[in-house]
N, C-alpha and C positions, 0 to 999 in steps of 0.2 A: 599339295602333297597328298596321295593314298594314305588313305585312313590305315590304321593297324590290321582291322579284320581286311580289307582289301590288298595289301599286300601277300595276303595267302589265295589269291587268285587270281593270279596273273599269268603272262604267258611260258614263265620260268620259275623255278621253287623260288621263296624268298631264300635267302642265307643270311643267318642273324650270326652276329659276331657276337661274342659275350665278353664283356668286360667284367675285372673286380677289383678295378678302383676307377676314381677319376680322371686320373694319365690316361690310362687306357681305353676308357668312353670317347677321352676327347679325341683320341687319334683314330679311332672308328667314325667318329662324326665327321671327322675330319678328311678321311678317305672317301667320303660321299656314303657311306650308307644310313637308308632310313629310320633304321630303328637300331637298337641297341639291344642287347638281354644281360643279364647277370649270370656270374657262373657262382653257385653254390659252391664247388670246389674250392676256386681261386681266393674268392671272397675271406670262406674260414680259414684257407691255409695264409693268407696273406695276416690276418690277426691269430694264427698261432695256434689255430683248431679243428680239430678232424672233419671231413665234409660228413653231411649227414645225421649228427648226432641232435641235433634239435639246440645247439649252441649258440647256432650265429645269427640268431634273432635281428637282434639288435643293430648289430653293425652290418645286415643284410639293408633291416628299414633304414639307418642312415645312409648307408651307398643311394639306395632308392633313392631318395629326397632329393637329394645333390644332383643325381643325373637329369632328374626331373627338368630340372632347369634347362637343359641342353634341346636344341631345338630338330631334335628328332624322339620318337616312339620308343618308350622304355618298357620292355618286359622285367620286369623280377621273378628269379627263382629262390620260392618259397618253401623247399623239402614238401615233408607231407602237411604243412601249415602247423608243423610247431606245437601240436597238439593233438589229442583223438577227439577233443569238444568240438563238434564241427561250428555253435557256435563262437567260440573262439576265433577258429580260423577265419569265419564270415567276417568278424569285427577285423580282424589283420588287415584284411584284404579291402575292407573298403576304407580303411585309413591310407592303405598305400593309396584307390583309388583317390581319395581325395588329394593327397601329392600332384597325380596325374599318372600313375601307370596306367597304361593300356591295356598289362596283360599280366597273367601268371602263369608259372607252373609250377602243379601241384600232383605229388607223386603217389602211389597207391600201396606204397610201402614204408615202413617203420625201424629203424635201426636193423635193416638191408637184411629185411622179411617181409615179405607180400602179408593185407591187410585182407582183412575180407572183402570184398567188392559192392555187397551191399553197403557196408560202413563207410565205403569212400565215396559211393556215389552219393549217399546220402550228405556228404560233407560237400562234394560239387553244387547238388540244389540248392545248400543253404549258403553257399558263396554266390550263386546265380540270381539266385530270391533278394539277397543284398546289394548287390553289384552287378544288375544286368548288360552293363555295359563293358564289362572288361572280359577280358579274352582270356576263356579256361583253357589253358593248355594242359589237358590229362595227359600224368606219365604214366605208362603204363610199364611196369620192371620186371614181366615174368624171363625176358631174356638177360635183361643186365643184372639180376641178381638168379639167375639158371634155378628157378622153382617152376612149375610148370608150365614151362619152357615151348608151348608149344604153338604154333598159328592158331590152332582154334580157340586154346585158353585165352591169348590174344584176343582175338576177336571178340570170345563174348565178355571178358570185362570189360572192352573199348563198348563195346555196342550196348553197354549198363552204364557208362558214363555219358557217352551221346546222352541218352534218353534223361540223363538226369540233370544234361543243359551245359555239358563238356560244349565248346568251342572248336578245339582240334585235339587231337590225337599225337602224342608222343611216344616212341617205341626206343630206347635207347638200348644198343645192342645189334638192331637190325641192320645186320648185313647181307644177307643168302637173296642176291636177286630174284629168287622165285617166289621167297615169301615175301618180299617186298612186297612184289604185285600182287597177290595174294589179299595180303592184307590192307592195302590199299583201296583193292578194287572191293573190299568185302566191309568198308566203315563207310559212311557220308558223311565226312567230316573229312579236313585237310588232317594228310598224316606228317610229322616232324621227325626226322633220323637225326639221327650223330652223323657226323662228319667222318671219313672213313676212306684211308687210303685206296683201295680197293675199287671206288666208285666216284668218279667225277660229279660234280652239284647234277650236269647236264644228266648224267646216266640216271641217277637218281629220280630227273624229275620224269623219263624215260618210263621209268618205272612206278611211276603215280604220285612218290611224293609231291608236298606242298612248300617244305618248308623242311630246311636244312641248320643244323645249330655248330658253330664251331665246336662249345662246351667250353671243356676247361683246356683245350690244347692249345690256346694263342698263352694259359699262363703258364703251362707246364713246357712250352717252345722259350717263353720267354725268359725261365728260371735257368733253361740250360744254356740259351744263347748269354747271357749274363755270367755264368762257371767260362763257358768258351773266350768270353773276350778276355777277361782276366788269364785265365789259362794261354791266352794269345800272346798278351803282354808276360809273362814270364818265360814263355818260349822264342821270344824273337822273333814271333810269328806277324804274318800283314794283319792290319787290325780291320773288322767288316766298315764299313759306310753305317750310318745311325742319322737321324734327324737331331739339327745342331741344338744345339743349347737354349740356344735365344726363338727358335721354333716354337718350342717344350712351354717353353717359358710365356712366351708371346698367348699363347690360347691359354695359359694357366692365369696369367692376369687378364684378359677378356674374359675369361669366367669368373672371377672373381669381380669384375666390378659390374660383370650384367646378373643379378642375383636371381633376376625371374626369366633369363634363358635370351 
């Protein structure tokens, strides 16, 4: 199997699917894909708590643990590690590594307001000085929270975290095919988008991406297809096709009795 960092070099973007529980890891493993990621969204909202806020520490690292097990590549996403101590977040991150993640992402923004960029690279370094084996996926949020919003602000925070030992590049928000390519062509590092109606994985990688993330839409698809079949069953309505009972079941006890994956 391709290692994690080699997955982001291949002849097609990777597309990481994000789970935020174990149901849903295992049916991503189970669909054949390599790796796994975590959605920060899904995860908090699933335990009752706003994405972002520096809450969902805890039951982020134990999601982590558990997937660990599963015999594919697990990213965790970490917000901006939970803390401005960047040795804090260093220590985080090589406890996850020693779980076995492969990877993070670590964002350059603080309760959905950009950090200063020195601050964050310097928090990069000292996850890299710790853990030079796991894969920094820098987010970079000047589009998804619209503060200086622009490709070149892009660019040179991307190109202060490269240097500070980033892995790859996140841009979540980017859609405008021109700056795609733009900013793709203007980082040395694989770039990661959102997922986004607008552009197929293929046009994407067309356009220079590495690396494609579901996010949080398979939990926010999955909250409404769940309202829909209920809403089915009081309408009269044809109920959809689902994976049986004993499927669900069947890979929830193989997981449970293979505890090391």
């Amino acid at each position: 199997m391709a290692t994690f960092r080699e997955l982001h070099h291949t002849g097609a973007p990777f597309l990481l699917p994000n789970a935020w529980d174990i149901g849903s890891a295992l049916a991503f493993a189970a669909a054949g894909y390599p790796a796994v990621g975590t959605t920060s969204f899904g995860i908090a909202a699933s335990a009752g708590l706003p994405d972002g806020g520096r809450a969902s520490k805890a039951v982020t690292a134990a999601v982590a643990e558990q997937l660990c097990r599963l015999p594919v590549h697990i990213t965790a996403d970490v917000e901006d590690g939970y803390s401005d101590d960047r040795g804090e977040v260093a220590e985080l991150v090589a406890q996850l590594a020693a779980l076995g993640v492969a990877g993070i992402n670590l964002e350059d923004s603080t309760a959905g307001h950009l950090v200063e960029p020195a601050a964050f690279a310097e928090k990069v370094a000292a996850v890299k000085r710790r853990s030079p084996d796991v894969f920094i996926n820098a987010r970079v949020d000047n589009i998804w929270f619209g503060e200086q919003a622009t490709v070149d602000a892009v660019l040179l925070r991307a190109r202060a975290y490269a240097a500070a030992g980033a892995d790859g590049i996140f841009v979540p928000g980017l859609v405008v095919p021109e700056d795609i390519r733009t900013i793709t062509a203007g980082i040395g590092l694989p770039v990661n988008v959102l997922a986004h109606p607008t552009l197929t994985v293929a046009e994407l990688g067309e356009l220079g991406v590495r690396r494609v993330s579901s996010g949080s839409l398979p939990y926010r698809a999955a909250v409404d297809a769940a309202v829909n079949v209920v809403n089915a069953l009081r309408d009269g309505k044809q109920l959809p096709a689902a994976t049986s009972y004993w499927e669900m079941q069947s890979r929830l006890v193989s997981f449970s009795r293979h505890p090391t994956g």
